[in-house]
N, C-alpha and C positions, 0 to 999 in steps of 0.2 A: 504494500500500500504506500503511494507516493504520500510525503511531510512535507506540506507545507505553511510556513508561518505567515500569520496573517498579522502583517502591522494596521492598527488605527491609530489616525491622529485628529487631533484638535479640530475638525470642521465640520460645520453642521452637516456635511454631507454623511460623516460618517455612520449617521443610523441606514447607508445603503449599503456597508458593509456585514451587515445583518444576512442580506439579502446572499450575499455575496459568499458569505459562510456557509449560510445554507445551501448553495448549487455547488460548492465543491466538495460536502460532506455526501451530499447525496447522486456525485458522481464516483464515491468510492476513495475521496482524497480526507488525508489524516491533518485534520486542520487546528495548529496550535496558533489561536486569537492572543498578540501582544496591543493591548492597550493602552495606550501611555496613562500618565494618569489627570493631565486634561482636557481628553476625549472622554472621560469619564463624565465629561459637566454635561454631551450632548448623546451620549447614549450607556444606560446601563453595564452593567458588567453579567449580570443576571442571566442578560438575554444571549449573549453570546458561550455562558457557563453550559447552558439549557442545549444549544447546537453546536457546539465544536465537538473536537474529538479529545480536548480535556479543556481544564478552568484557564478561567484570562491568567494573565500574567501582567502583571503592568509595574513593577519595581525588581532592581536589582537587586531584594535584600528581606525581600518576605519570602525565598523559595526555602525545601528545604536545603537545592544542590546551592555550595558554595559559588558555585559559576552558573548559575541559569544561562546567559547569553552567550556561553561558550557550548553549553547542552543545545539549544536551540541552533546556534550556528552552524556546530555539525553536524545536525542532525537532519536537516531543511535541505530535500532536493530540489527547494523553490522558494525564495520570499516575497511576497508580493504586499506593497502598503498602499492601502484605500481606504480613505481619503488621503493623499500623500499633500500638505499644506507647504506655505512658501519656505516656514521656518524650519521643518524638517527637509528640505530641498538643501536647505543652503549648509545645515550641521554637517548633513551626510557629506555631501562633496564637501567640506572643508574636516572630514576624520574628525567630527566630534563623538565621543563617544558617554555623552553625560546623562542617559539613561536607560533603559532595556532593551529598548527597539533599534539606536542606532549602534548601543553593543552590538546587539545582535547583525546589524549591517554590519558591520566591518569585522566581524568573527566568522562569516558565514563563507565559502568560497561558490557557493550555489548562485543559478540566477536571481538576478534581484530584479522586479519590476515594480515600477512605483506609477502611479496614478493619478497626475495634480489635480488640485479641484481648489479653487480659489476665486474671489472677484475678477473681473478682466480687466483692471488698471494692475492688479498684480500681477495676473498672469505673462502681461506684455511687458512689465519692466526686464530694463537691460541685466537684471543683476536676477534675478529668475531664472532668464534664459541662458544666461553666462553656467549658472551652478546644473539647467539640465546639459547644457552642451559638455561639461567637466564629466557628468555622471556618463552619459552615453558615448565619450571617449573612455569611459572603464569598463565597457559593456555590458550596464544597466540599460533593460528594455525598460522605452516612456511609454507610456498608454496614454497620450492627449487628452486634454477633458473636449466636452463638447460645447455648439453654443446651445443657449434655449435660455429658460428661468434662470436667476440666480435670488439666493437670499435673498430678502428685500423686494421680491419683485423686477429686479434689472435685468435685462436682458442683454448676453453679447457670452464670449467667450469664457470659461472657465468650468464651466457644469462638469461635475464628477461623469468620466464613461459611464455606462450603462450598466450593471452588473453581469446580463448575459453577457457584453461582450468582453468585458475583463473576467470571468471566467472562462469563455472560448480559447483566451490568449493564453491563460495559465494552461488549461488541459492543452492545449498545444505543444507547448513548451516542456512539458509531462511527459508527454508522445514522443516528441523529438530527443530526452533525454535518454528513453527507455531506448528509445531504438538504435542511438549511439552505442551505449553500454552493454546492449546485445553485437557488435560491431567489433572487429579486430581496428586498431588505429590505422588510418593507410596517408599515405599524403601523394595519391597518384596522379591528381590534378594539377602537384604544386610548380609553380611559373608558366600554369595555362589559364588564360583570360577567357572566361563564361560569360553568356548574355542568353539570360532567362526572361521571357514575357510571362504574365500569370492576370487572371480576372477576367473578366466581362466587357466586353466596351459598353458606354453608353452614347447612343445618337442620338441629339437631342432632336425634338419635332416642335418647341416651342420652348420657352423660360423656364417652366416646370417638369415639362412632361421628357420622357426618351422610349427610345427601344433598347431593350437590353436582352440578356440571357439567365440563364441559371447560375452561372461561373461564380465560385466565392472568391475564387486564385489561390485555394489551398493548395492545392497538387503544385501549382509553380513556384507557391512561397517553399515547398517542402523540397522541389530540385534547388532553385538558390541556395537553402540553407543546407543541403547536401556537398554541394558542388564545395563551398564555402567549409565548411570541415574537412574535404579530403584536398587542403591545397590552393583550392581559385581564388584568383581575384573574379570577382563574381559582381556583371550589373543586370540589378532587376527592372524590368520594365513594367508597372503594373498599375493598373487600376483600383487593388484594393486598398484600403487603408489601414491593414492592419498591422503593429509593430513590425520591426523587422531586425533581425540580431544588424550589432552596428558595422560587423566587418562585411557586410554589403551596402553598396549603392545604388539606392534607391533610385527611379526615374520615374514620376507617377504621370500617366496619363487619360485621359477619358474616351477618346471617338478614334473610332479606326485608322482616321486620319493622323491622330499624334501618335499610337504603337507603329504604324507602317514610319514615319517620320525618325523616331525613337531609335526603330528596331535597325532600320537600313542605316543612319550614323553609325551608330554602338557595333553592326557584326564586322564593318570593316577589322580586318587587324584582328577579330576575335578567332580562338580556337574551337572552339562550341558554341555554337546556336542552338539555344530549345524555344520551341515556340508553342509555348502551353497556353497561353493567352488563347480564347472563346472569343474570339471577333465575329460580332454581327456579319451577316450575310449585307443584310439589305441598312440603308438608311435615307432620310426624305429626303427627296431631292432639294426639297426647297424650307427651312429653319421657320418658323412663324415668329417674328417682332415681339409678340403680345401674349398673351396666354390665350389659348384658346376654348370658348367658355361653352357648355352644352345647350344653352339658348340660342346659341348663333348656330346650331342643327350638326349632324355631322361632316367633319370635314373633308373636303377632296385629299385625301392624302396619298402623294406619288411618291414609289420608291424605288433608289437605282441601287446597284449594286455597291459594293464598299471595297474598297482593293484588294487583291488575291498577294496576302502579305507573305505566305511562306512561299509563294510560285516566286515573289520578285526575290527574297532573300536564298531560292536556288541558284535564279540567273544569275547574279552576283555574287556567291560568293568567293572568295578565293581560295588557291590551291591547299588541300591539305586539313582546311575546312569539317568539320564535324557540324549535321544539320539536321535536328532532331522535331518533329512534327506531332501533332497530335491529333487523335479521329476518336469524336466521343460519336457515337452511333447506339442506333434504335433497333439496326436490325442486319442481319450480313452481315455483322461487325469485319470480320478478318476479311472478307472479301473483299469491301468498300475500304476496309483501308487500306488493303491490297493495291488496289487500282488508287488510293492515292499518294501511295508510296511511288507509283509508277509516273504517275502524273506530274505532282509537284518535285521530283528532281532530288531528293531527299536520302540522308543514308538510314534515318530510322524513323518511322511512326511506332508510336502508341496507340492502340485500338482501347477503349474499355464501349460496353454495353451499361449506357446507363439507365436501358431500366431495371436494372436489376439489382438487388435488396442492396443498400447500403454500399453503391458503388457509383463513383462519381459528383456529381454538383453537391458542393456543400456536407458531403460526409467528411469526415476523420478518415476513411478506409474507403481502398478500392484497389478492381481488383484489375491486370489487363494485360493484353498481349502485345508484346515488342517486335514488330516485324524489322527485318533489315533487307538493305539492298543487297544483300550478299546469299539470300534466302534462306538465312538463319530464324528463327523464332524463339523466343522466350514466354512460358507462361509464367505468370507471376497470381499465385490463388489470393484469394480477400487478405488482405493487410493492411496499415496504416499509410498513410500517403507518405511518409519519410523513409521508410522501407521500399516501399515503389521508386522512389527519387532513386536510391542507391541502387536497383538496380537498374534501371535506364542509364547509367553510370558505369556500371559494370560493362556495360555493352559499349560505352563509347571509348572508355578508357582502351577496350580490346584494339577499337579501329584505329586510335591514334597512334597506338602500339605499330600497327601493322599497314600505313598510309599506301595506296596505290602508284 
């Protein structure tokens, strides 16, 4: 059972921390609640006694182990602090260590992710974002707050994530740990430069509205962060917004148009191309100015097609080149992606079926087959998508071994 520490701090946000306890205890995660002791003013100790998976802790010196933040530090294959406030931003990056929680940060060698939630005059001050830029050069994952309400009634930036989705980010991170440590160390990427796309595009049809897909961009966050452990310099090109470990760069885009833009800069000069990104088919031909409102009837909406980005990234790319594709399919799976391993130019597709239980859009796990230009195949049965990463990995490491 994965141990993870759960820091609260001082902000009203912190009664979402509750919530937040609760989705990780009843995903199977062993949750020790560190409460400082004034977050205590804005939520109970009680309530989080009642749901973890033992009592708060919130002083260095009520336990009975002489070292609590040394117990919890080693012990935490995860620590994550929600509500993480301005003033615990700035201790941590400046190595304070003057009570149990940022003990426990600097005791701990485990992932740390922290969570800010604060007004949006503080969130944007220089000396905020100074103290996350310090932490995520130590590779501390940020989870950005959102905008919406804040205390008071204000609205703009700061709003604590979401609880779903600060727990999506920890089991992830869970996932990715479990499946390292089932893993021999290898570094057989190292001084080869990756450029992974991952998500969904959206076409916009008006101000609010778009076309999109299913695509969360798991599968392509879990090849970056793959590629990135055995060796690469690794840039991601993607639509999601979800954290992303810091020894990658990020490239975030929205419409077809900026991943086709993105993806053709970046594979120059690259050794690997994966092109995992769910690029819409179609998009409107023409943007609406305005919103467009169901009084004014339905609208004439024309659509043309959206660039054939892994066909232009075969034409180009250069010699030596590794150029890996992906075919989520409904039906034929191996056959159609057969013929589009034939088509787009490609040394590997990915086939998965995703209608099938727990595979593909938006799971944790999936399961699929690795065709290659060489008429090699790999099944890979139901797994976690960082498992998958590795071995689509496996197969390309083989061809650059063995270049035509």
């Amino acid at each position: 059972m994965p141990f993870v520490v759960l820091g609260v701090t001082a902000g009203i946000a912190a009664y979402k921390a509750v919530d937040l306890c609760r989705r990780l205890v009843d995903a199977g995660v062993h949750v020790a609640p560190v409460v400082t002791e004034r977050a205590t003013r804005f939520v109970g100790t009680a309530t989080f006694d009642a749901l973890a998976s033992e009592p708060v802790q919130s002083s260095l010196w009520d336990e009975v182990s002489p070292i609590p933040h040394t117990r919890l530090g080693q012990s935490a294959d995860l620590v994550v602090v929600a509500p993480a406030t301005a003033d615990l931003l700035a201790r941590f990056a400046g190595g304070h260590a003057d009570d149990l929680l940022t003990a426990t940060l600097l005791a701990t060698r485990a992932t740390v992710v922290v969570c800010p939630a604060m007004h949006t005059e503080m969130w944007e001050h220089p000396a905020v974002q100074a103290n996350l830029g310090t932490l995520r050069s130590r590779g501390v994952v940020v989870i950005p707050p959102e905008d919406g309400r804040l205390a008071g009634g204000d609205q703009g930036s700061g709003r604590l994530a979401e609880p779903a989705h600060i727990a999506e980010v920890v089991l992830e991170l869970l996932a990715h740990r479990a499946a390292v440590a089932d893993r021999p160390v290898v570094s057989d990427l190292a001084g080869r430069r990756v450029v992974v796309s991952a998500g969904g595009t959206r076409e916009p049809i008006d101000p609010v509205r778009y076309l999109t897909n299913r695509s969360s961009g798991k599968q392509g966050h879990a090849l970056a962060l793959a590629a990135s452990d055995r060796g690469a310099t690794v840039d991601l090109v993607t639509t999601s917004r979800t954290p992303v470990d810091p020894r990658i760069r990020v490239h975030p885009v929205e419409t077809a148009a900026d991943l086709e833009a993105a993806m053709l800069a970046l594979a120059d000069g690259a050794d690997v191309v994966v092109m995992a990104a769910a690029v819409a088919d179609f998009r409107p031909a023409s943007v609406a100015s305005s919103k467009l409102r169901k009084t004014d009837g339905i609208p004439d909406l024309v659509l043309e097609p959206t660039p054939d980005i892994l066909a232009a990234l075969g034409r180009r790319r250069t010699e030596g080149q590794v150029l890996v594709g992906f075919a989520a399919e409904t039906e034929d799976v191996v056959r159609r992606a057969a013929e589009k391993l034939a088509r787009k130019g490609v040394d590997l597709i990915v086939a998965n079926d995703v209608t099938a239980p727990d595979v593909g859009f938006d799971h944790d796990t999936n399961a699929v087959t690795i065709l290659g230009a060489d008429g090699a195949t790999t099944e890979v049965a139901l797994t976690g998508k960082v498992a998958v990463a590795h071995a689509v990995f496996d197969r390309v490491v083989r061809l650059l071994a063995t270049p035509e």
